[in-house]
TIVO-214780 format. One line per 2 residues: number of its first residue (from 1); their letters; for each residue x, y, z of N, C-alpha, C. Coordinates in steps of 0.05 Angstrom, whole numbers. Layout:
N
NUM = A = X/Y/Z/X/Y/Z/X/Y/Z  ...
***
This chain:
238
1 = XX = 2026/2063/1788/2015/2037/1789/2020/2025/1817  2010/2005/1824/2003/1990/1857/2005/1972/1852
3 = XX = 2024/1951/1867/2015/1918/1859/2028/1913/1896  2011/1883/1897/2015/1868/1923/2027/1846/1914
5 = XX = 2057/1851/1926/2070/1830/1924/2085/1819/1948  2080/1789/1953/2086/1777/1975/2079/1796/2000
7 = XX = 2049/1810/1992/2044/1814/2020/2053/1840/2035  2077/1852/2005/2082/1879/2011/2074/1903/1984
9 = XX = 2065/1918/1987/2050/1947/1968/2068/1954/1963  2074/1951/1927/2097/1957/1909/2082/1984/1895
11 = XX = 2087/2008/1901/2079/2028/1887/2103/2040/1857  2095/2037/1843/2110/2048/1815/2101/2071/1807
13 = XX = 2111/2097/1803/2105/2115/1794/2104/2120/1759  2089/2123/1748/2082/2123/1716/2079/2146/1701
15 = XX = 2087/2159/1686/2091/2182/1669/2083/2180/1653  2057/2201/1634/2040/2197/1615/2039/2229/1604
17 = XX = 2051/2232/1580/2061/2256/1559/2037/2253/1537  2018/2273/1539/1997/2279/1530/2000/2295/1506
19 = XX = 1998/2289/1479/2006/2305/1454/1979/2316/1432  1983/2327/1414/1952/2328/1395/1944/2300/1380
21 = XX = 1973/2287/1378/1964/2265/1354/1986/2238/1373  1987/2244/1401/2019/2227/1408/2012/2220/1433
23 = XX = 2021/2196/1450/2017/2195/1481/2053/2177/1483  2059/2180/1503/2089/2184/1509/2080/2168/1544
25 = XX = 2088/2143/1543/2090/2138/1571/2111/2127/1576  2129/2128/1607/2146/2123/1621/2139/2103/1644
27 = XX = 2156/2083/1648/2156/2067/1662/2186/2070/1682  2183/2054/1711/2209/2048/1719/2219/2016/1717
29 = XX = 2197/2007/1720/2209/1968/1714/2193/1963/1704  2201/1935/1692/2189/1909/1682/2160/1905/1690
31 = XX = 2135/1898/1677/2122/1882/1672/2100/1903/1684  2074/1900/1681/2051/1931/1687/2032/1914/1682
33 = XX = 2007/1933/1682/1978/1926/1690/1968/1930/1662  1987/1932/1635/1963/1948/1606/1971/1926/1588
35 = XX = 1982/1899/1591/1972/1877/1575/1936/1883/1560  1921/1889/1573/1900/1881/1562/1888/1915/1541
37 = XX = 1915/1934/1548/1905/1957/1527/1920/1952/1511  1949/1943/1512/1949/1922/1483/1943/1917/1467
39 = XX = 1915/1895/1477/1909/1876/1464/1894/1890/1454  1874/1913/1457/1854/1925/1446/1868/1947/1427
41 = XX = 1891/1946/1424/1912/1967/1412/1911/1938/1381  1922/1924/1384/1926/1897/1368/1905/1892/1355
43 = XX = 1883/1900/1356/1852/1886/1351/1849/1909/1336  1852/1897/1310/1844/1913/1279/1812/1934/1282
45 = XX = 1795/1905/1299/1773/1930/1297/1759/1939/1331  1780/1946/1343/1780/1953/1371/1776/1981/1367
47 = XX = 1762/1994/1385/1750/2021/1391/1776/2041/1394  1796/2036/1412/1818/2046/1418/1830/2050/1386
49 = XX = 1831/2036/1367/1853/2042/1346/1835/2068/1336  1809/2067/1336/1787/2096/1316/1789/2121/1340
51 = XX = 1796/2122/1357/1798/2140/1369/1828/2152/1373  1825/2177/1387/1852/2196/1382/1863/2187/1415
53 = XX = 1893/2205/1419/1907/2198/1438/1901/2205/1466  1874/2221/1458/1866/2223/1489/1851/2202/1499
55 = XX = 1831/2184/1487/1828/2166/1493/1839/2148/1504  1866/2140/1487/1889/2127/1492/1897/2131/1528
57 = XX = 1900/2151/1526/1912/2160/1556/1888/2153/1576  1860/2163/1566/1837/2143/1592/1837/2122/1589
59 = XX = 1842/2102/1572/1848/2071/1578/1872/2066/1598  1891/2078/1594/1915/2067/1611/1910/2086/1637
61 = XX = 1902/2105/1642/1897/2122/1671/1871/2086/1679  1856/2088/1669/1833/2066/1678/1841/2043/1687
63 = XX = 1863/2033/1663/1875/2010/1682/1888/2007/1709  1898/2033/1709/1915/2042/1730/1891/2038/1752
65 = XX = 1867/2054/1752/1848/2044/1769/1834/2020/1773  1828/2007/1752/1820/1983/1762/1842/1962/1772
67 = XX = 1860/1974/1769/1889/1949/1785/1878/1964/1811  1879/1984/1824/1868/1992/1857/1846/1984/1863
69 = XX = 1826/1974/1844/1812/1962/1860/1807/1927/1865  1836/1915/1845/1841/1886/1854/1855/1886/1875
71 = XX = 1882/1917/1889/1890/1906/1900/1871/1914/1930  1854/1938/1936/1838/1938/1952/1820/1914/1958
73 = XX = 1808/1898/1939/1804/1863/1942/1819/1853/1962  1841/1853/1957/1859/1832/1971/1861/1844/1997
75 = XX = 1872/1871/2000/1869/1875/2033/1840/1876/2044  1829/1881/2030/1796/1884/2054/1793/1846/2051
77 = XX = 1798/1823/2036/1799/1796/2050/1819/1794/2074  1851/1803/2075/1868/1796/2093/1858/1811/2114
79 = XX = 1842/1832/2112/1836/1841/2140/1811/1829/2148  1788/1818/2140/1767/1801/2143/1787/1781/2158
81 = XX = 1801/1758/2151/1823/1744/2158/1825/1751/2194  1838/1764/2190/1856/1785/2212/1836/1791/2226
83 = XX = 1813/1800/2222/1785/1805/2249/1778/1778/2257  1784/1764/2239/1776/1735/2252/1794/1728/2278
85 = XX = 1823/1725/2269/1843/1718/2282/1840/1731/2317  1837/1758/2314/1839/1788/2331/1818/1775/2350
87 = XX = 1799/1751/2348/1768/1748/2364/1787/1719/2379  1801/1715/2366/1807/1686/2374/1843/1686/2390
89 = XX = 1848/1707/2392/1889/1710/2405/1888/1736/2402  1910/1742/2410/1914/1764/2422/1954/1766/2418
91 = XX = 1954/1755/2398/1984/1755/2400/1995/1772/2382  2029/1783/2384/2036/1813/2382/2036/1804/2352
93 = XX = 2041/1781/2338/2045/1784/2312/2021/1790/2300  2001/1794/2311/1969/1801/2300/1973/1828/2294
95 = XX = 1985/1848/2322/1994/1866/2319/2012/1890/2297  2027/1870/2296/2048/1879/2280/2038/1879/2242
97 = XX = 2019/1845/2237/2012/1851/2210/1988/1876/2203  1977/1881/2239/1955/1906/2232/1971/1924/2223
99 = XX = 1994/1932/2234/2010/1958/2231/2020/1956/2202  2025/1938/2195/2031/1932/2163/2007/1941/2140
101 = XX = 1980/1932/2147/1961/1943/2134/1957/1968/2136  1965/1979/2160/1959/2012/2173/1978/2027/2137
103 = XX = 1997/2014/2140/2026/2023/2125/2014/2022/2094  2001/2002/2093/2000/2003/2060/1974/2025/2048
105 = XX = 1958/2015/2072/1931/2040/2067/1944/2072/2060  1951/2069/2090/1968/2105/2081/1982/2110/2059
107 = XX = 1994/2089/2043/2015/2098/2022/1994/2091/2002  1967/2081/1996/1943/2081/1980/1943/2104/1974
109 = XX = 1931/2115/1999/1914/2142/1997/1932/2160/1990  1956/2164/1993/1986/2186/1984/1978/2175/1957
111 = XX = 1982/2157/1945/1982/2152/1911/1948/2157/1909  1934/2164/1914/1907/2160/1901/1901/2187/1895
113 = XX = 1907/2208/1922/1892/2240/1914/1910/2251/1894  1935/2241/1889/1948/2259/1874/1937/2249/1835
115 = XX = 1921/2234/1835/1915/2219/1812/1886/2228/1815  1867/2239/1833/1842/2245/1840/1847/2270/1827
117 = XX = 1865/2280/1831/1864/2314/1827/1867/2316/1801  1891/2300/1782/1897/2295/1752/1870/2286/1749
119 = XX = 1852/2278/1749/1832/2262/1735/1809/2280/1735  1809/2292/1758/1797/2322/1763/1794/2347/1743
121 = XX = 1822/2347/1736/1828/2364/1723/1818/2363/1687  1823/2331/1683/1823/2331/1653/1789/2327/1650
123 = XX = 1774/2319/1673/1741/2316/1674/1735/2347/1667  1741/2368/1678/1737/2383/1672/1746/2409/1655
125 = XX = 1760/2386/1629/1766/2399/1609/1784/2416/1603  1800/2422/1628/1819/2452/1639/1841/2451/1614
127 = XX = 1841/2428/1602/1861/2421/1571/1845/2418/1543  1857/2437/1531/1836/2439/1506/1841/2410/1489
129 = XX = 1869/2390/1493/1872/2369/1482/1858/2349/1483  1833/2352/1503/1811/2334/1509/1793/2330/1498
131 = XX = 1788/2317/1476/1750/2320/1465/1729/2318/1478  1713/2332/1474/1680/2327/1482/1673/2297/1480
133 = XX = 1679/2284/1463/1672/2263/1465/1684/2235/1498  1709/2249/1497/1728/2230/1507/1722/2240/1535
135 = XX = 1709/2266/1542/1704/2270/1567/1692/2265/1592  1672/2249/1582/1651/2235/1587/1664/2204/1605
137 = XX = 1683/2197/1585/1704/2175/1598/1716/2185/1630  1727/2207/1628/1740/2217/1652/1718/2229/1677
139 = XX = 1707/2230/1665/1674/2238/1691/1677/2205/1698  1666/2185/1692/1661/2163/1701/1687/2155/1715
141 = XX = 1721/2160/1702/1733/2158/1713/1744/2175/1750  1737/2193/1746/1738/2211/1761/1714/2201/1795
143 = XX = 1698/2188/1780/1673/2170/1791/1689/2154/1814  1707/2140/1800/1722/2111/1809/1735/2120/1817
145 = XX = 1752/2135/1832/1775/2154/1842/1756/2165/1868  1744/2175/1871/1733/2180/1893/1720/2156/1908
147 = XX = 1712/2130/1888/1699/2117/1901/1727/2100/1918  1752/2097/1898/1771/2082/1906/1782/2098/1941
149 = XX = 1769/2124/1946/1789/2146/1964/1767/2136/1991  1748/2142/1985/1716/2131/2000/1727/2102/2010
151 = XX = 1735/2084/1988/1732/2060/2008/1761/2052/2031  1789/2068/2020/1815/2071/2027/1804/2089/2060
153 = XX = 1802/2105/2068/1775/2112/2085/1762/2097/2103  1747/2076/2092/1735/2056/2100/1761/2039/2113
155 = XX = 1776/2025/2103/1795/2008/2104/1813/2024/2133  1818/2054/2136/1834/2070/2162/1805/2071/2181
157 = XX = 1786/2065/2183/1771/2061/2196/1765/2031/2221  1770/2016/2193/1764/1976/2198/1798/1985/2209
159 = XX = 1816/1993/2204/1843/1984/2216/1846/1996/2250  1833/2020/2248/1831/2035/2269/1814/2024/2289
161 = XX = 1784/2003/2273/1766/1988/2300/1788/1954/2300  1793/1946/2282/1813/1926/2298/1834/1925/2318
163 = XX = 1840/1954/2316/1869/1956/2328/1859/1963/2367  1836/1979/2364/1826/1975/2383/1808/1948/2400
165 = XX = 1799/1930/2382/1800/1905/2391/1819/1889/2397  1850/1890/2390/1861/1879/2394/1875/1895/2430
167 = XX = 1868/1914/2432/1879/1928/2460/1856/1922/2470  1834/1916/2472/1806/1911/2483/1817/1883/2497
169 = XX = 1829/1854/2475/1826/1836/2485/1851/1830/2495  1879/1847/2503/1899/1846/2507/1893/1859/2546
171 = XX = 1878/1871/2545/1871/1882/2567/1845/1867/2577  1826/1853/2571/1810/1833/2585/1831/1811/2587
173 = XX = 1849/1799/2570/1872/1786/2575/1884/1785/2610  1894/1811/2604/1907/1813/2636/1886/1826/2656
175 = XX = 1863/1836/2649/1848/1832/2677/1845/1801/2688  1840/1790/2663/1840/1755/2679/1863/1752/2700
177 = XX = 1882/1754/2689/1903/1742/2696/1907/1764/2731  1899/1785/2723/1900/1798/2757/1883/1782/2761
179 = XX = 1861/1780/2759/1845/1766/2774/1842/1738/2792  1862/1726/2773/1865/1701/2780/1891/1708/2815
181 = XX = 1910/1722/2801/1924/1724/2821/1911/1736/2855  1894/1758/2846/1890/1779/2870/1864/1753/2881
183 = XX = 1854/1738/2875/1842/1707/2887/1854/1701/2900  1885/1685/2893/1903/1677/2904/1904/1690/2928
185 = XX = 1922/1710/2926/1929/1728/2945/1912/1727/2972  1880/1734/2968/1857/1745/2979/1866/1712/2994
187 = XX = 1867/1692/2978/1862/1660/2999/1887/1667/3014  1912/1671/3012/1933/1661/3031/1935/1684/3048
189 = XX = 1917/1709/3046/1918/1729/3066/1922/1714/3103  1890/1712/3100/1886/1692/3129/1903/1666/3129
191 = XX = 1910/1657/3121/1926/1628/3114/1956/1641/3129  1965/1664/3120/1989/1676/3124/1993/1695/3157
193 = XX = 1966/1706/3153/1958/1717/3192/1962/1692/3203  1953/1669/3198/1954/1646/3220/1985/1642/3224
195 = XX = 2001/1633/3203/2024/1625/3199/2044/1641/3210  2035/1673/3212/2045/1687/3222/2043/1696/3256
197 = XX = 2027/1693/3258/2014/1692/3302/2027/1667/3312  2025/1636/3299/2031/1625/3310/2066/1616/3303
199 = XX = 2084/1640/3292/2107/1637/3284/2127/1652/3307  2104/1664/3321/2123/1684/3337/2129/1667/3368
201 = XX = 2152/1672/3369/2166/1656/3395/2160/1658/3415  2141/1673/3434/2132/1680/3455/2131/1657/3476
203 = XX = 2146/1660/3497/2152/1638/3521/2117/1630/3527  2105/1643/3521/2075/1632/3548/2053/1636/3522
205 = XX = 2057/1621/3505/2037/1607/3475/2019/1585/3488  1997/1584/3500/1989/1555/3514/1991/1531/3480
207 = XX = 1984/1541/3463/1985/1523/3438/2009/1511/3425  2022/1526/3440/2062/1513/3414/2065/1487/3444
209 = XX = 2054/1476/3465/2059/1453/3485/2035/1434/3482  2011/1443/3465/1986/1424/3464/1993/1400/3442
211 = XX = 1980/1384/3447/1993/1359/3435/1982/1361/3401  1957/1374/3409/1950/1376/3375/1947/1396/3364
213 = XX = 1965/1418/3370/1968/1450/3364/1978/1451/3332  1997/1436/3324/1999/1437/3299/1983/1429/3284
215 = XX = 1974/1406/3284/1948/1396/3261/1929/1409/3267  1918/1431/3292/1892/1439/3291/1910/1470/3269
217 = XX = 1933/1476/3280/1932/1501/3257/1934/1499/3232  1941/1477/3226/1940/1463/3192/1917/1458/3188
219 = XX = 1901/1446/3206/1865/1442/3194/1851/1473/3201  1860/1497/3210/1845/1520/3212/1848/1527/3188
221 = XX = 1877/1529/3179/1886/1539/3158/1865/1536/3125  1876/1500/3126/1862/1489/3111/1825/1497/3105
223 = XX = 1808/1502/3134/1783/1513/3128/1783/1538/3121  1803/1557/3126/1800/1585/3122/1800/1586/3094
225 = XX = 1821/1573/3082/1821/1577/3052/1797/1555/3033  1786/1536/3042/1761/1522/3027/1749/1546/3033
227 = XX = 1738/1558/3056/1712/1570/3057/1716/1598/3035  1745/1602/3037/1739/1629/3018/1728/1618/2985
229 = XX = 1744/1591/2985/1738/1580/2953/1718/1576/2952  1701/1568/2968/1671/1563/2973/1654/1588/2961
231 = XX = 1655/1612/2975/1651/1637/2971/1656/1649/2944  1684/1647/2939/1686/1654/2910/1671/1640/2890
233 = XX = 1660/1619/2903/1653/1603/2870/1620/1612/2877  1608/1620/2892/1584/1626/2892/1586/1662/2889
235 = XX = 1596/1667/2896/1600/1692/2874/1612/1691/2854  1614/1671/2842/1613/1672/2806/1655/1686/2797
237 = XX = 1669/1692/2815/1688/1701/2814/1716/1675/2808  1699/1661/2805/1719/1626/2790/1708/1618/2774
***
């Protein structure tokens, strides 16, 4: 059995002792998914009480499956969620709950084929304790088991294109951010040649004795770097 709790995939392993006239099941804890075969157990004129114990055992294998496909519900919404988020930030905890979904899928699909193959097996009658009648149940069941493996599949797919959106926008991320810098840079290049020619001490500079040698290299300066901003912004690169 599978349950989502607080967000973490509680897998329970379940034991089911198949007899002529007897079904024998094992649990490890408290509280399960077959309240409602119970109830059809309780119900004087419920289908389950006129039938034999193989039946019995495809009601509770069934519930077992339709609990996988409430809890596949819930992750294919949190990851709907999570593609939203992935378009809008780029932050590592986005990361980290992908890797969490990565985690629960995989331990899906470990619990699912080994229950594909049991379901396999009794569809195709390989146990004489099966009726003709009751077999018919485990084909349809057997149905839902592949479909549950098909969409688990689906789900390592959507985790595998998010995870690559999220390195898509982690990396347009920091091209910006080069970008912005290697701008920078590109402006104080010439800004820094100037600062640098006219830093050097040389006795016979006619400009380090002119009266307006500094403010004209502060106002060269100053045009060198508008005109590159000028430039950049008509090439679309701001």
């Amino acid at each position: 059995m599978m349950y989502l709790r607080d967000d973490k995939l509680d897998i329970e392993p379940i034991s089911l002792v198949l007899g002529p006239n007897y079904l024998i099941s094992f649990q490890e804890k408290k509280g399960d998914i077959f309240d409602n075969v119970r109830a059809r157990i309780q119900n004087q004129n419920g289908r389950i009480r006129k039938r034999g114990s193989d039946y019995l055992l495809f009601a509770l294998m069934d519930a077992v499956v339709d609990n996988y496909f409430v809890v596949m519900e819930d992750i294919a919404e949190k990851l709907e969620l999570l593609e939203d988020k992935l378009f809008e930030e780029t932050d590592n905890k986005l990361l980290y709950e992908l890797q969490q979904h990565r985690k629960q899928i995989v331990n899906m699909r470990r619990s699912v084929y080994p229950l594909r193959e049991v379901v396999n097996k009794l569809n195709r009658a390989e146990f004489g304790i099966i009726s003709e009648d009751t077999e018919r149940f485990f084909r349809d069941l057997y149905d839902h088991t592949i479909q549950i493996i098909e969409t688990i599949e689906t789900f390592k797919e959507t985790v595998s294109s998010l995870k690559d959106v999220f390195m898509t926008g982690v990396s347009n991320k920091m091209n910006e951010i080069m970008k912005v810098l290697t701008l920078i840079a590109t402006i104080f290049i010439p800004i820094t040649f100037v600062a640098g020619v006219y830093g050097m001490n040389f006795e016979y500079m006619p400009e380090l004795n002119w009266e307006y040698g500094y403010a004209s290299a502060w106002g060269l300066m100053l045009l060198m770097g508008g005109a590159m901003l000028v430039y950049f912004k008509k090439k679309k690169w701001l």
